[in-house]
C-alpha positions as CSV (number, residue, x, y, z in Angstrom):
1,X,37.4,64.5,6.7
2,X,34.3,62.7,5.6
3,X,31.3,65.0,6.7
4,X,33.4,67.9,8.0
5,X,31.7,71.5,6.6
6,X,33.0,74.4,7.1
7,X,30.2,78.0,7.3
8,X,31.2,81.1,6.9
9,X,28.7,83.3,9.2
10,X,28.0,87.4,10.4
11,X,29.6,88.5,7.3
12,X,33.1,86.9,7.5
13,X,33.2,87.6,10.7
14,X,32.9,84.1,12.3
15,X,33.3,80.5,11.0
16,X,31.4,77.4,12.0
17,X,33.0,73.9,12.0
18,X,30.7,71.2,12.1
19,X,31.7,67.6,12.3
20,X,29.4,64.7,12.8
21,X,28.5,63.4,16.3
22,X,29.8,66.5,17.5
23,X,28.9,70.1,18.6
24,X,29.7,73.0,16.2
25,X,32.5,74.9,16.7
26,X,32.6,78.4,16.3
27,X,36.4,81.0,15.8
28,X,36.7,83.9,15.2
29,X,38.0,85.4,11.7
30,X,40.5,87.3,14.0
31,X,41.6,84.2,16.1
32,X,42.5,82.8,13.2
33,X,44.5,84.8,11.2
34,X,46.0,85.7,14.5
35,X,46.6,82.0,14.6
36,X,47.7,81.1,11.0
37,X,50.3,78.5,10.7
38,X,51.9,79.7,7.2
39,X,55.7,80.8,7.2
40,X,54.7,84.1,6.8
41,X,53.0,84.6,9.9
42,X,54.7,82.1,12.1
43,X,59.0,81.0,11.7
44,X,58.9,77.0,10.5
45,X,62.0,76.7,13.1
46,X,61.0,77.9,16.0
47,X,57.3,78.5,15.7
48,X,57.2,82.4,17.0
49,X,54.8,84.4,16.0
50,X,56.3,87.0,12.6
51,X,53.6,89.4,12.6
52,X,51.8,92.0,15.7
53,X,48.0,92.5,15.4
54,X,48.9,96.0,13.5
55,X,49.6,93.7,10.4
56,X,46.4,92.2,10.9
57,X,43.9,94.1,9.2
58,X,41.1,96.0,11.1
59,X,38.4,95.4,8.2
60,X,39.3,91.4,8.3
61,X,37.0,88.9,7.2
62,X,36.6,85.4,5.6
63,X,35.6,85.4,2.0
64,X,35.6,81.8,1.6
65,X,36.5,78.5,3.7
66,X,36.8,74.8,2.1
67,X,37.1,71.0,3.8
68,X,39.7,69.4,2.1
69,X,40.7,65.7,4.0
70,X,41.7,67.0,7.2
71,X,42.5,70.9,6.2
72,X,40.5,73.7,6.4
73,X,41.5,76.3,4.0
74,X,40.5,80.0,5.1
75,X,40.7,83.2,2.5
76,X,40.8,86.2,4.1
77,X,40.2,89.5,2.6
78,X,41.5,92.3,1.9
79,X,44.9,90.4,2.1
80,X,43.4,88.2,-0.3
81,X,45.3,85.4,1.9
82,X,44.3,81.3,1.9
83,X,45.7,79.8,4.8
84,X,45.5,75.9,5.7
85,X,44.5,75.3,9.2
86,X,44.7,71.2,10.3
87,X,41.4,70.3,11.7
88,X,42.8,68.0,14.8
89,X,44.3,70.7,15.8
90,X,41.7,73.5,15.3
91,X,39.4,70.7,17.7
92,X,41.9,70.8,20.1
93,X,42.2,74.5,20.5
94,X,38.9,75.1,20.3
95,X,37.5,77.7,22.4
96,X,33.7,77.6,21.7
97,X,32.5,76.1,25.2
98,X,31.7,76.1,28.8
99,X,34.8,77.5,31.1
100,X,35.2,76.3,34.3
101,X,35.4,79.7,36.2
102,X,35.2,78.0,39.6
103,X,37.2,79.8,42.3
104,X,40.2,77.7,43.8
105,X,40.2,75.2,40.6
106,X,43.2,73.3,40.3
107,X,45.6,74.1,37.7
108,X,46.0,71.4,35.0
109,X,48.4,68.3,35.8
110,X,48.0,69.3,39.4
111,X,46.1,66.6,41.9
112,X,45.4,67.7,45.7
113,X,46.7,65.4,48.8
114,X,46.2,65.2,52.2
115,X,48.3,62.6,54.8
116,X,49.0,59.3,53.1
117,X,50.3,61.0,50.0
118,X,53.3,58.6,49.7
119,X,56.1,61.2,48.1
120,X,57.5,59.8,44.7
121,X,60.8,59.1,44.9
122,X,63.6,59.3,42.3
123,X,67.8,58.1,42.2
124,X,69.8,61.1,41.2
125,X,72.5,58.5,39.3
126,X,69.3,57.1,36.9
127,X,68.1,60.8,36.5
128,X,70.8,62.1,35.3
129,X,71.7,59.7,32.5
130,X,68.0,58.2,31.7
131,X,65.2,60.4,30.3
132,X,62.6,57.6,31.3
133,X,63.8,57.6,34.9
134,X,63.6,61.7,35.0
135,X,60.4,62.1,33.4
136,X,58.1,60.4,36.0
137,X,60.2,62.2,38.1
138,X,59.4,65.2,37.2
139,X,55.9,64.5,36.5
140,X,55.0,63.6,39.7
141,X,56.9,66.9,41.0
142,X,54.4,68.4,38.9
143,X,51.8,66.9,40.0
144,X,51.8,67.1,44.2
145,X,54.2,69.9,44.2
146,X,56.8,67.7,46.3
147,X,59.5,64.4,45.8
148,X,62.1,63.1,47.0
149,X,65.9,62.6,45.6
150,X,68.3,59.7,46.5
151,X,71.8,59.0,45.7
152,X,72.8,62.6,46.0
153,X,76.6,63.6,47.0
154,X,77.0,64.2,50.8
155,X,79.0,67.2,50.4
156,X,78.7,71.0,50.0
157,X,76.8,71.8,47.4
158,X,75.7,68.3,45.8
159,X,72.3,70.0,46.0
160,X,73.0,71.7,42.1
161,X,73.0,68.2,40.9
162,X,69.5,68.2,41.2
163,X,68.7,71.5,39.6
164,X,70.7,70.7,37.0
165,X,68.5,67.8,36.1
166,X,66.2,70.8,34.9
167,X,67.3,74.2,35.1
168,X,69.2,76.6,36.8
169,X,69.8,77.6,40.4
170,X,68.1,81.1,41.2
171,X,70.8,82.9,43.4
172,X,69.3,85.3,46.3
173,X,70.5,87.8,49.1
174,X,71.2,84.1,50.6
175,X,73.4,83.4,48.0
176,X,73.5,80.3,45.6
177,X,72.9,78.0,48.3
178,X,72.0,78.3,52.0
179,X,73.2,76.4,55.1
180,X,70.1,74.4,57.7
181,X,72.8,73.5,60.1
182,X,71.5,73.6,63.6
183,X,73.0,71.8,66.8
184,X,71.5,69.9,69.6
185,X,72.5,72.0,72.8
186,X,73.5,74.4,70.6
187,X,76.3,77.1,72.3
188,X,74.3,79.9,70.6
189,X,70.1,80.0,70.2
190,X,70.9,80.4,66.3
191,X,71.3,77.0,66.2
192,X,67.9,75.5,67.8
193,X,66.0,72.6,67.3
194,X,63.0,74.1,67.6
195,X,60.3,73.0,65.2
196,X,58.9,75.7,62.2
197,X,55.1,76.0,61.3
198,X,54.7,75.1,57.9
199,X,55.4,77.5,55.6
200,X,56.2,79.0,51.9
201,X,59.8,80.5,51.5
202,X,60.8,83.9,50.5
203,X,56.5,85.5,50.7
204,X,58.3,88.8,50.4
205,X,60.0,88.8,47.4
206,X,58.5,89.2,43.9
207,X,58.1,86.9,42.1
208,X,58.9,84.3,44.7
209,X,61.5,81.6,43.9
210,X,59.2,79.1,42.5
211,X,61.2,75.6,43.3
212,X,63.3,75.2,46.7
213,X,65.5,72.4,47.4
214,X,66.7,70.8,50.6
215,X,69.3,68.1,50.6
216,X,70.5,66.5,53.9
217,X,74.2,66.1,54.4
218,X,74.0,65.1,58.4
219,X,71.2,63.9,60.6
220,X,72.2,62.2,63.6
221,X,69.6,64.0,65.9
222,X,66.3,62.4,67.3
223,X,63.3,64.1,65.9
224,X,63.7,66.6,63.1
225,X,61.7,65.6,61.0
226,X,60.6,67.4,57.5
227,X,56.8,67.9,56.8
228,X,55.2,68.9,53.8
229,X,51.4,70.7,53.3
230,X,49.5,70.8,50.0
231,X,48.9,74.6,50.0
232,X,46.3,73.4,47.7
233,X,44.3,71.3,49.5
234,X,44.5,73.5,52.5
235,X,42.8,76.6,49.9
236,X,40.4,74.2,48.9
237,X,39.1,72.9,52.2
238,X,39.1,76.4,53.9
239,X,36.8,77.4,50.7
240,X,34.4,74.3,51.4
241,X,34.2,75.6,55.3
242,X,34.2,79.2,54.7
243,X,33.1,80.8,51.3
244,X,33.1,84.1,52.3
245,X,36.1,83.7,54.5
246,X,38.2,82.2,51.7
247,X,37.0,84.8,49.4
248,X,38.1,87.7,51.2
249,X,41.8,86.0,51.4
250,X,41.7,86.0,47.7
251,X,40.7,89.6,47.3
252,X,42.9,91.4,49.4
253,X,46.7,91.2,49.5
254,X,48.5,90.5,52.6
255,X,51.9,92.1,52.9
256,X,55.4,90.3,53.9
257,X,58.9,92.1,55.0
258,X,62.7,90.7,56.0
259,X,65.3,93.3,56.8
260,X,67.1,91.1,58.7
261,X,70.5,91.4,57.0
262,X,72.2,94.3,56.2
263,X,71.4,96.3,53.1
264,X,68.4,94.4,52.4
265,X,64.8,95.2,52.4
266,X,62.4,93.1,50.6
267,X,59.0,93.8,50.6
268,X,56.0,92.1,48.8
269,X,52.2,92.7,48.9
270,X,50.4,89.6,47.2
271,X,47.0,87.6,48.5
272,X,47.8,84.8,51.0
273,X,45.8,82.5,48.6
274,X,46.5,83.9,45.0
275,X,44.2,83.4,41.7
276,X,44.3,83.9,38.2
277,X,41.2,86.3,36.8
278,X,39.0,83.0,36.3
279,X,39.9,81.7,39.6
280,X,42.0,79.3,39.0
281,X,44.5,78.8,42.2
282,X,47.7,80.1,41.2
283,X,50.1,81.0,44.5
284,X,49.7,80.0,48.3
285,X,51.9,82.5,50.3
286,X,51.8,81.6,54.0
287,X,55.2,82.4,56.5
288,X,54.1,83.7,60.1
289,X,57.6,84.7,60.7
290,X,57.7,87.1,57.7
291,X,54.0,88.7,57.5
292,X,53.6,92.5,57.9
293,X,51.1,94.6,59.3
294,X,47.6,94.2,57.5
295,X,47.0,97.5,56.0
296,X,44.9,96.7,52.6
297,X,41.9,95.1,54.3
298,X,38.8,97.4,54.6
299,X,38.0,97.8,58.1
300,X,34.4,96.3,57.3
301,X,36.4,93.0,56.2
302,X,38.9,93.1,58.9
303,X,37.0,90.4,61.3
304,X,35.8,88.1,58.2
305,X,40.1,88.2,57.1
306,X,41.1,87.4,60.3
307,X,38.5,84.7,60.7
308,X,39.5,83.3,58.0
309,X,43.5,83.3,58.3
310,X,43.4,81.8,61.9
311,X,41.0,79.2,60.3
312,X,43.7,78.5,57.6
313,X,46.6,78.6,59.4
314,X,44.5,75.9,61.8
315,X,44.0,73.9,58.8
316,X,47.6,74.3,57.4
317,X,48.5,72.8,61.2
318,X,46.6,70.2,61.1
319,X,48.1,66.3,60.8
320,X,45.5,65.4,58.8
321,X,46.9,67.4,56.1
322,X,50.7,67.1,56.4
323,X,52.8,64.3,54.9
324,X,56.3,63.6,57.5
325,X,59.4,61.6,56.4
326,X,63.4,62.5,57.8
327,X,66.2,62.3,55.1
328,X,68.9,60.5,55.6
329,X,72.5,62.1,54.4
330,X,72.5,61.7,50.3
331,X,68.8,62.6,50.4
332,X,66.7,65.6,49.5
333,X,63.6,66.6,48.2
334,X,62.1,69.5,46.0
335,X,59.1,71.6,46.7
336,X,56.7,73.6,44.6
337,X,57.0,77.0,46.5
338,X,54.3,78.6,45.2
339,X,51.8,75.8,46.6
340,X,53.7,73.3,49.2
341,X,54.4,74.4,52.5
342,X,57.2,72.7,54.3
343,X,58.0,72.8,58.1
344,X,60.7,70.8,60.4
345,X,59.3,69.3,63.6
346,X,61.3,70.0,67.0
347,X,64.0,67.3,68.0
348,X,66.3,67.3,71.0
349,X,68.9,64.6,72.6
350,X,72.7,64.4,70.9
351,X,73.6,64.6,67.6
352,X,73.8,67.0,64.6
353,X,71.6,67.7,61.4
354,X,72.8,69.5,58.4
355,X,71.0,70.3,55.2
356,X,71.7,73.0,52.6
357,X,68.9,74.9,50.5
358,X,69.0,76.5,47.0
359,X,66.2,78.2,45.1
360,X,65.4,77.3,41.3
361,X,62.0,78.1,39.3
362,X,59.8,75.7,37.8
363,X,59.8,77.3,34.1
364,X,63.0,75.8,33.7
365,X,61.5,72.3,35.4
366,X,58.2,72.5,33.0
367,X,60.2,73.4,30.3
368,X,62.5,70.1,30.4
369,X,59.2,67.7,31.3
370,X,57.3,69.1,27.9
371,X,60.3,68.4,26.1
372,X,60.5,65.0,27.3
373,X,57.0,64.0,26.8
374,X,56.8,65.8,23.5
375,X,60.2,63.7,22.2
């Protein structure tokens, strides 16, 4: 590349790219031997990584680094080693600048929503034959968190069709799949049509599962409706309101239980709003039914926690933040579990509604959309 030089600085300790029009960019002589794209540090196949940092050696350095079109080639002693490093890609892994270390950040791909996000909706036949019809799909499952399926089979468990799209079904104490069947005048109170706050699945288990689906196989009764929450956007506005309340919901961990079966105990202890160590948002746990007694908030943060999860959960209930819609029998729709909440509003009057549930993780759905935009 015309202009590109390449500075070998701090005694071969550190290299300086410098390219016109842009700032220099500075790496490490550890980053990137650690990084070296030859055969004999990484498998041409399947691009894992052949060596451990014991094979690297502890008195490393550069001895010498050369521009060559768009190459970089990189000795480094004592191995006496060259190693060609393409300079797109170098730029593009760069890690010489500014990190955004805001707390409650958005993850990449990820956009908030509020009411008026119209869900994205995709036809299960077109999916599953057509990698241009899946991959907006799943993009925009990526992207809110939640979308809706059409075209599914009305009958037990249809829902796999849909995980199959792109992954695997993650089995539970609940089994592969789980019945929603509940009855209007119901003979016993198990089957109510009372309405649920909005809430994440499974908070006491970890890891959670990360993906739920819900596909409808009845719905005949008035009302019912499903709602969804950007978990999200709720974090994110309760940090605008209350810094110091959102903060201490991030710091300390809540704890959820169920025992309600027999032979089971599941217990988790994880932050209602979870981040990663540069505060990016990472997991929204929130399921009134299934929290535990608070036992891991300092007394002299007990008021500012509970201040601030009454002000979330009166933020997560708010309709300014939920998104409503009823399926119809051969629809469902998919949830990010670790940020959406979903809920089912109360109905009454005659009539029946049916839906089963199954768990899957989103590895498998990330996996199958980078493969798809990579191909």
């Amino acid at each position: 590349m015309t202009g590109v030089h390449a500075v070998v600085e701090q005694d071969g300790q550190l290299l300086r790219l410098q390219q016109p029009g842009t700032p220099d960019l500075r790496f490490h002589s550890v980053w990137l031997r650690d990084n070296a794209p030859d055969p004999d540090t990484r498998d041409p196949g399947n691009g894992q990584r052949l060596i451990t940092l014991a094979d690297i050696p502890a008195d490393l350095q550069l001895s010498d680094a050369q521009v060559q079109d768009n190459t970089l080639l990189c000795t480094f002693q004592p191995e006496n080693k060259t190693v060609a490093f393409d300079i797109g890609w170098l730029t593009a892994n760069a890690y010489d600048h500014a990190h955004n270390t805001k707390p409650g950040r958005l993850p990449n791909h990820v956009e908030a929503w509020r009411a008026g996000c119209i869900p994205t909706r995709g036809h299960l036949p077109d999916m599953a034959q057509n990698p241009d019809a899946l991959r907006p799909w799943l993009t925009a499952l990526r992207r809110d968190g939640f979308a809706v399926v059409d075209g599914c089979r009305t009958e037990p468990g249809g829902l796999f069709d849909i995980v199959d799209l792109f992954g695997f079904v993650r089995e539970t104490n609940y089994g592969r799949h789980f019945e929603v069947r509940t009855e209007v005048n119901p003979v016993n109170l198990a089957y109510t049509g009372l309405g649920l706050q909005a809430h994440t699945d499974n908070p006491y288990r970890d890891p959670v599962p990360t993906l739920q689906v819900l596909a409808c196989l009845e719905n005949s009764a008035e009302g019912g409706e499903n709602m969804v929450v950007d978990g999200f956007a709720a974090a994110q506005r309760l940090r605008d309101e209350d810094p110091d309340g959102f903060a201490c919901l991030t710091r300390h961990p809540a704890r959820f239980s169920y025992t309600g079966s027999q032979g089971v105990a599941l217990h988790a202890r994880r932050p209602m709003i979870d981040l990663s160590p540069d505060g990016q948002l990472q997991t929204i746990r929130f399921n009134s039914r299934s929290a535990a007694t608070l036992t891991d908030v300092p007394f002299d943060d007990m008021v500012t926690y509970y201040r601030a999860y009454r002000r979330f959960s009166d933020i997560v209930d708010d309709p300014e933040m939920e998104v409503t819609f009823k399926l119809a029998p051969s629809e469902a729709f998919v949830v990010d579990n670790t940020r959406v909440l979903h809920a089912r509003k109360g109905y009454s009057g005659a009539g029946t509604r049916w839906l089963q549930g199954c768990y899957a993780d989103k590895d498998g759905l990330l996996s199958t959309l980078a493969a798809l935009e990579a191909s």
